[in-house]
N, C-alpha and C positions, 0 to 999 in steps of 0.2 A: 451511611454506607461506608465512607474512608473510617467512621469511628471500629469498622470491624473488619477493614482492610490491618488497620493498624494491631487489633487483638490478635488476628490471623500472622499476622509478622512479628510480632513479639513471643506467642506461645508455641507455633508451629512451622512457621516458613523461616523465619532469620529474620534482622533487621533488611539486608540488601535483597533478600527474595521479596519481601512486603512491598518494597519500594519497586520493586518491577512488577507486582501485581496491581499495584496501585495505579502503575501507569497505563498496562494489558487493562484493566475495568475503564479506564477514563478515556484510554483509545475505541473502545467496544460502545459502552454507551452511548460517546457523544456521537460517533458514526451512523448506529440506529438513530436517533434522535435528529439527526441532519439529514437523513433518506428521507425520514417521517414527513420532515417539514417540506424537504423539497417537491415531494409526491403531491402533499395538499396546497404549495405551491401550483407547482405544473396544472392541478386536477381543478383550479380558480373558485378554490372554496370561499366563500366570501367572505365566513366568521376569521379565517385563517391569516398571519401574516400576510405582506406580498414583499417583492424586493426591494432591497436598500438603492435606491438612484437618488443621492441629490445631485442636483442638477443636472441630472440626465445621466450622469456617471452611473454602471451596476455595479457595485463593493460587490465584489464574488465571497464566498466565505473563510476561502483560505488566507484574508486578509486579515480575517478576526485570528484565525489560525499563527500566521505566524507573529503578530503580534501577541498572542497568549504563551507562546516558544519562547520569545526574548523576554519577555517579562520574566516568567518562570526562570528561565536561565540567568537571568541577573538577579534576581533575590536568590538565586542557588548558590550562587557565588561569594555574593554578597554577603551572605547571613549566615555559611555553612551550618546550616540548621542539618538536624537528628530526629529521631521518632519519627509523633504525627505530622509535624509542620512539615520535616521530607517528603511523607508518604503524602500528602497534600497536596505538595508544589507536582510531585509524579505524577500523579491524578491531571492536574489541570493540562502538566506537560505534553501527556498522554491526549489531553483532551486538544490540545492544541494542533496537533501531529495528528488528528482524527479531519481536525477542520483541513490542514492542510494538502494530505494524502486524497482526502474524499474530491480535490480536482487537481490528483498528480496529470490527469490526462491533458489536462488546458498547459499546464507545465510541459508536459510534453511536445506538444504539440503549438504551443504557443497561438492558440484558436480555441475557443468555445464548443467541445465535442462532448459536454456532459451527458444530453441524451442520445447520442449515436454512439454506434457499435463501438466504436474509439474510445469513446467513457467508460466500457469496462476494464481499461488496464487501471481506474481508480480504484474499481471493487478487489482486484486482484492486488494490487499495494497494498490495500487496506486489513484484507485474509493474511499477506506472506508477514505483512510487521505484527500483525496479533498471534497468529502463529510462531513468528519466533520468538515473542514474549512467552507465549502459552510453553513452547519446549525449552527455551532456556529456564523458566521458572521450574520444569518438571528435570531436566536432567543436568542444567547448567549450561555455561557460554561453552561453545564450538570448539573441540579440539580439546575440552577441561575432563579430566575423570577416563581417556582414555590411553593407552600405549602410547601414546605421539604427547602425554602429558609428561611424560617420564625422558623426549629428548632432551636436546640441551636449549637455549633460550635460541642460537642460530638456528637449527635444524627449524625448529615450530614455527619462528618466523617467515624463515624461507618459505616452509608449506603452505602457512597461511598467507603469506600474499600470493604465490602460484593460485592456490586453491580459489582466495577472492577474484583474482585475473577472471580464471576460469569461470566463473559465478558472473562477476558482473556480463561477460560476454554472452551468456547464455541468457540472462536480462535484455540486454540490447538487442538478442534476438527473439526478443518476446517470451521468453521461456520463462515464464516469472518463479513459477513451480521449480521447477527444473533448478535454477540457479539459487531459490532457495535451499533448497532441500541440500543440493550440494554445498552451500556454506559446513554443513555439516557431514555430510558423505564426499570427501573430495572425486571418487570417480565417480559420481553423478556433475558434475559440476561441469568433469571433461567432456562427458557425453552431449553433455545441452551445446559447451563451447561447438563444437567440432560437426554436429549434426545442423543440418539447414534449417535458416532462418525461419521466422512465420512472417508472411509475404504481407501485412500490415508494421510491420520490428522498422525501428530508424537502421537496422542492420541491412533491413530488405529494400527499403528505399535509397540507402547512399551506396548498396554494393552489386545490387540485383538490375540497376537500371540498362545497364549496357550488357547484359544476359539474360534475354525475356526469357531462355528454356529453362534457367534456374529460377525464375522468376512464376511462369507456367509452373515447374512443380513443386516449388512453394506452393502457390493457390491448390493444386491438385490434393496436393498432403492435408491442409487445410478443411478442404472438403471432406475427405476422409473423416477425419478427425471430428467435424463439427456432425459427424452421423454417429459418433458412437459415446467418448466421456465429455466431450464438449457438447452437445447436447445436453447431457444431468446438468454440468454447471451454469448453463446459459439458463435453463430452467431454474435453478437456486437463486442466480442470479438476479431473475426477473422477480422473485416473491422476497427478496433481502433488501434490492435497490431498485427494481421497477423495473419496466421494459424499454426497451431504444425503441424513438417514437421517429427520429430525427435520420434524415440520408448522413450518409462518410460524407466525412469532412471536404470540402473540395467538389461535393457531388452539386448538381443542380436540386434546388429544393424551394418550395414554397418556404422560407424560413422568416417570415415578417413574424409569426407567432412563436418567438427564441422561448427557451427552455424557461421557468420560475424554477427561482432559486428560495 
């Protein structure tokens, strides 16, 4: 497969487009491939894996993850290799940055919420970083090829860190979409910033707690919301990475039978 990543970036994409598809496939696969296992995990298939514990310790998998990150990134360095050995190291890069994202929510959250509702801001990392491989590969990085390409190197800078500001905020408040998207459209970016939290965001929890009404219509909007495009996605969600079997984080739960990994 990377033998026609590499044909594909040699004849058709550029050498540094190959190396960002290289890493877009090896983020994509290894992610399916990680759901796969953790479902037949969960599902206590017999023939199947089970989890890494020695000694009682669970190795979650974003530990394979970012050790496959550092590695990659010091033979990158290291070697400043070209071609296939690049598009290679992108791949595993990719593949590693799959392992780690696929439990950005424990990172979050700094708790085990892979199968509760809370586990799918993983799935949602996992779409907005392949997504913006997928559109940086098709139109190029943020801000390249348009009017704002032609200001001066002050002018684009300024923008672009306002516009990231904007963006990551809209992140913090759960807006994962939202904050993507506007990496590239700066007034989407504004909109997510400036529009209310979603009432599960570290936004809605550190800023929402001493104003239940803002808090009440956070949930309220929520509701809303999970009746009409949050619905399809929750649905996708469930047939890409399984369904939350698990109560929110925090919640009372029979939880002696934890998630397989």
């Amino acid at each position: 497969m990377v033998v026609a990543v590499s044909a594909l970036g040699e004849s058709s994409l550029g050498e540094a487009r190959a190396e960002l598809l290289g890493f877009t496939l090896g983020l994509l696969l290894t992610f399916l491939a990680v759901r796969v296992n953790t479902r037949l995990i969960r599902a206590k298939v017999s023939w199947w894996f089970h989890d890494i514990t020695p000694g009682g310790t669970h190795i979650h998998h974003m530990v394979f993850g970012v050790i496959i990150m550092v590695v990659t990134g010091l033979l990158t360095f290291a070697l400043r290799p070209a071609g296939l050995t690049l598009q290679l190291l992108a791949f595993f890069f990719g593949a590693g940055v799959a392992l780690t994202l696929d439990e950005f929510a424990l990172i979050l959250h700094l708790e085990d919420v892979y199968w509760t509702e809370e586990g799918r801001i993983s799935v949602d990392a996992i779409v907005v970083v392949a997504a913006a491989g997928t559109l940086t590969l098709v139109t190029g990085p943020p801000l390249i090829g348009t009017d704002l390409g032609r200001s001066s190197v002050w002018e684009l800078t300024t923008i672009a860190l306002l516009n990231l500001a904007f963006a990551l905020i809209a992140i913090v408040k759960g807006k994962l979409w939202t904050g993507f998207v506007g990496t590239w459209v700066p007034v989407v970016a504004l909109v997510g910033a400036v529009r209310l939290a979603r009432p599960n965001s570290p936004w809605a929890r550190a800023r929402y707690g001493g104003t239940p009404q803002k808090m009440e219509h956070a949930r309220a909007r929520e509701a809303r919301r999970r009746g009409r495009p949050g619905g399809f996605r929750d649905r996708l969600y469930d047939v890409i990475a399984g369904k939350p079997s698990l109560p929110a984080a925090g919640a009372p739960a029979e939880d002696a039978d934890r998630r397989g990994e």
